[in-house]
Each structure stands twice: as structure tokens, then as C-alpha cells.
N, C-alpha and C positions, 0 to 999 in steps of 0.2 A: 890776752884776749884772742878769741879763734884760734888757740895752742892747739886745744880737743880734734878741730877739725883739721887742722894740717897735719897732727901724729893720724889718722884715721885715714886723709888723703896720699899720704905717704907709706901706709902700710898696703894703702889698694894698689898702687901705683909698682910698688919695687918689685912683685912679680910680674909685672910686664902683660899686664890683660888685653885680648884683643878688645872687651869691651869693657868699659867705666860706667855701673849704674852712681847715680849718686841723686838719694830721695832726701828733699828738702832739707839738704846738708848748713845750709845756712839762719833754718828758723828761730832759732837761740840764740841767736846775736842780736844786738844793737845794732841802729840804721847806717853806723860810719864804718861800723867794723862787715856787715855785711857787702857793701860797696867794696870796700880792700879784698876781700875772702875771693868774691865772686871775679873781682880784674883778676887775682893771682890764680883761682882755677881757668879761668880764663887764656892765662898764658901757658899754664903747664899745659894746658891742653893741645894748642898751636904748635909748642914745641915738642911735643912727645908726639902729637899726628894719633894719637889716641881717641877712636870713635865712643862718644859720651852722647850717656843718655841721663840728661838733669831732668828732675821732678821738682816744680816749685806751684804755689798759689800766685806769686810775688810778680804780677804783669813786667816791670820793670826788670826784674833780675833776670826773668824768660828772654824777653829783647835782647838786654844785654849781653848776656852768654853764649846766644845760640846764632846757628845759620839755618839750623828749618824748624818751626813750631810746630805742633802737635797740638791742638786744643781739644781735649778729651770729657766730654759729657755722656752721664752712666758708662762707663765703662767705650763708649761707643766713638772716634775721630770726627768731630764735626768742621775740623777747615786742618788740612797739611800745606803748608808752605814757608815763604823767608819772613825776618820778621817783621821787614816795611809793608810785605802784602798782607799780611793779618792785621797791623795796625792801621792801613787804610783802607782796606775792601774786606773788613767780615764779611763771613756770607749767609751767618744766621744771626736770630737775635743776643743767642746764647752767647756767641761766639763776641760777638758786641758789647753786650755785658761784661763780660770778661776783661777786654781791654779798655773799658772805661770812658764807653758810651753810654749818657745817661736820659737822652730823650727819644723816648719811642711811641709814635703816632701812629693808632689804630688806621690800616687802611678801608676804607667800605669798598671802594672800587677804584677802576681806571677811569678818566673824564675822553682822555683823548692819549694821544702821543707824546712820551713826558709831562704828562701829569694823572694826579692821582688825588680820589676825593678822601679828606679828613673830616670826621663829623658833619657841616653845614659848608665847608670852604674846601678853594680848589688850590692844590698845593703842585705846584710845577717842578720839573727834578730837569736835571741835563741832560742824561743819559736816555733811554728808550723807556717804555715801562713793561715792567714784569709783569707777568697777568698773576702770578703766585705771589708775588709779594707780600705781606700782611701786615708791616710796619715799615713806616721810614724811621730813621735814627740821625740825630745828627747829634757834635759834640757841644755843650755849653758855651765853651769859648768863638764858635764857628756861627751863630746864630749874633746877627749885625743889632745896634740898638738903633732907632730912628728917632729925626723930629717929630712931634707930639702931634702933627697931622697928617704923617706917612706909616705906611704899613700894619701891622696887628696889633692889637690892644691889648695889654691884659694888666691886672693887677696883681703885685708885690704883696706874697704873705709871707715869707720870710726872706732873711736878708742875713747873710754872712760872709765875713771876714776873712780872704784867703789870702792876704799881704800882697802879692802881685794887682790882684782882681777884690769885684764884691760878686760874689753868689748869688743870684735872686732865682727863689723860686715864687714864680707867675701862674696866675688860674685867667689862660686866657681861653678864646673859640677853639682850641686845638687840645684844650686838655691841662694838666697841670707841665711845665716846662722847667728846666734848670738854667738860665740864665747868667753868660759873665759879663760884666760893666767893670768899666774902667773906675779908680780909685778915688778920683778928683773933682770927679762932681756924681754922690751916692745917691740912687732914690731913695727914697723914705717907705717903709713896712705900710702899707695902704693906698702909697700913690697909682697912680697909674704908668704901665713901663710902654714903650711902642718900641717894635720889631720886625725885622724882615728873616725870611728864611732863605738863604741862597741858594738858589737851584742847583749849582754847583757841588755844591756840601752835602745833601743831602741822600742817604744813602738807600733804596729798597731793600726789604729784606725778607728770606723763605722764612717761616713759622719755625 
């Protein structure tokens, strides 16, 4: 397993390149052999001081391999940086998409000073607000669940299974949302969920 790609990584390598392209060299592997491939180009890499340019779809193999990202839509760089700052401060939607932000809130306007109006509700952020902004995003897991007489309301139309977490996807005042809840006590497909959004979490973003 991954023979193909190390006779191929070693045939780039023994003339001594100043640069290493290597385009989605890991797509034909399986998810354990992929992991192995990527630590071990990983190390060649560190140890040769060989400037590499990896091409992948794969959010996670990008993280792991790299020291600066490049997140490239049409053809065009929409965020260059490390990869803790692209997985915590996208600076587009796109760019959020990509590393596996899945709730994004139409903005209509600013109310005031950290905060920003959603559909009928006024949604508060930490940070200043951006007058460009056009959606906030926050991650599934990052959105708090409440007592049944605190926070926003919405109702459970589907409901999935992810072993750690359950899934819920909500049609609340804010739009359709992706919700994670704890394993141990599940709401029921119909019930009603209640949530907070934490100002903290919540990220503005350019169009």
C-alpha cells in the first residue's frame, strides 16, 4: 500500500529539486494509509529543507502538512496564511466553507456596535462589526444547547448519528442551522431544540 507513491516521491526527490510540486499525491489511498503517506512526506520534507508545494481538496491533510495555506477559488488566492489562522479566522465565506464551517447567517445590517441584525433578531458578536460583513458563520459544535426557557428556539428536522455527538439540523428564527448535542440525553426529530449563540464564536464575514 502507497508503494506507487513513494517509487514516484523518490524518483522526484533523488535529483535534488529546489522545488517539490506534488498534486493530490495521496487521493487513491485509503484513510489509514493516507495518514502514514502524508506524516512520512511530512518528514522527508523537514529533513531535506525541500520548499513543497502540496495540492490537496483534503482540509485535514492541508493542516497537517503545511506551515502556510493558500486557499485558492477560480483560480484566484482568497486567505494566505498558517494553518491555525485559516482554521480560526476565515476571512471569506468561501474560505469557511472549505474548512468546515457549516452555518452561515444572512446579515441585513449592523444594529449597533457588536452586533448585527439576522432576519427579525439581534445577534451580538465580540469583536467590532464590520459594515461589509454579509454572513456570520459559526461551527456546529460551538453553538451552546439551553434550558427549554432560555435562549432560541427551533425545531429538530433531522437528527444524526456522529459517535462522539448527534447532529441536529434546526428550522429556527435564524434560518435552517447544524447543531451538536451531547450523546446522552437525544432530542427526538420534531421536538423542539433551544440555543444560544456565543458572541465569542461567532465569526463576520466579507461576501
Amino acid at each position: 500500500g502507497g508503494q506507487q507513491q513513494r517509487v514516484a516521491l523518490a524518483r522526484a526527490l533523488v535529483v535534488d529539486p529546489r522545488l517539490l510540486l506534488l498534486d493530490e499525491p495521496l487521493s487513491n489511498l485509503d484513510a489509514k494509509l493516507r495518514v502514514a503517506m502524508r506524516e512520512e512526506i511530512r518528514r522527508l520534507q523537514l529533513q531535506l529543507h525541500t520548499t513543497t508545494i502540496f495540492v490537496t481538496h483534503d482540509q485535514e491533510e492541508c493542516f497537517a502538512i503545511s506551515d502556510k495555506v493558500a486557499v485558492l477559488n477560480q483560480g484566484k488566492i482568497e486567505q494566505y496564511a498558517a494553518p491555525e489562522e485559516i482554521y480560526h479566522h476565515p476571512q471569506t465565506e468561501f474560505v469557511a466553507r472549505f474548512i468546515g464551517f457549516e452555518n452561515f447567517l444572512p446579515v441585513n445590517g449592523t444594529v449597533a456596535d457588536h452586533a448585527y441584525r439576522v432576519g427579525d433578531q439581534t445577534v451580538a458578536v465580540t469583536g467590532p462589526t464590520k459594515p461589509d460583513a454579509k454572513v456570520l458563520t459559526i461551527r456546529p459544535n460551538q453553538i451552546q444547547l439551553s434550558p427549554d426557557d432560555q435562549g432560541l428556539s427551533g425545531q429538530v428536522t433531522i437528527r444524526t448519528y456522529l459517535g462522539s455527538a448527534y447532529r441536529y439540523t434546526v428550522d429556527s428564527p435564524l434560518g435552517t442551522l447544524q447543531i451538536d448535542g451531547p450523546t446522552e440525553t437525544p432530542v427526538a426529530i420534531g421536538a423542539p431544540l433551544h440555543f444560544t449563540l456565543p458572541a465569542d464564536q461567532l465569526l463576520p464575514l466579507e461576501a
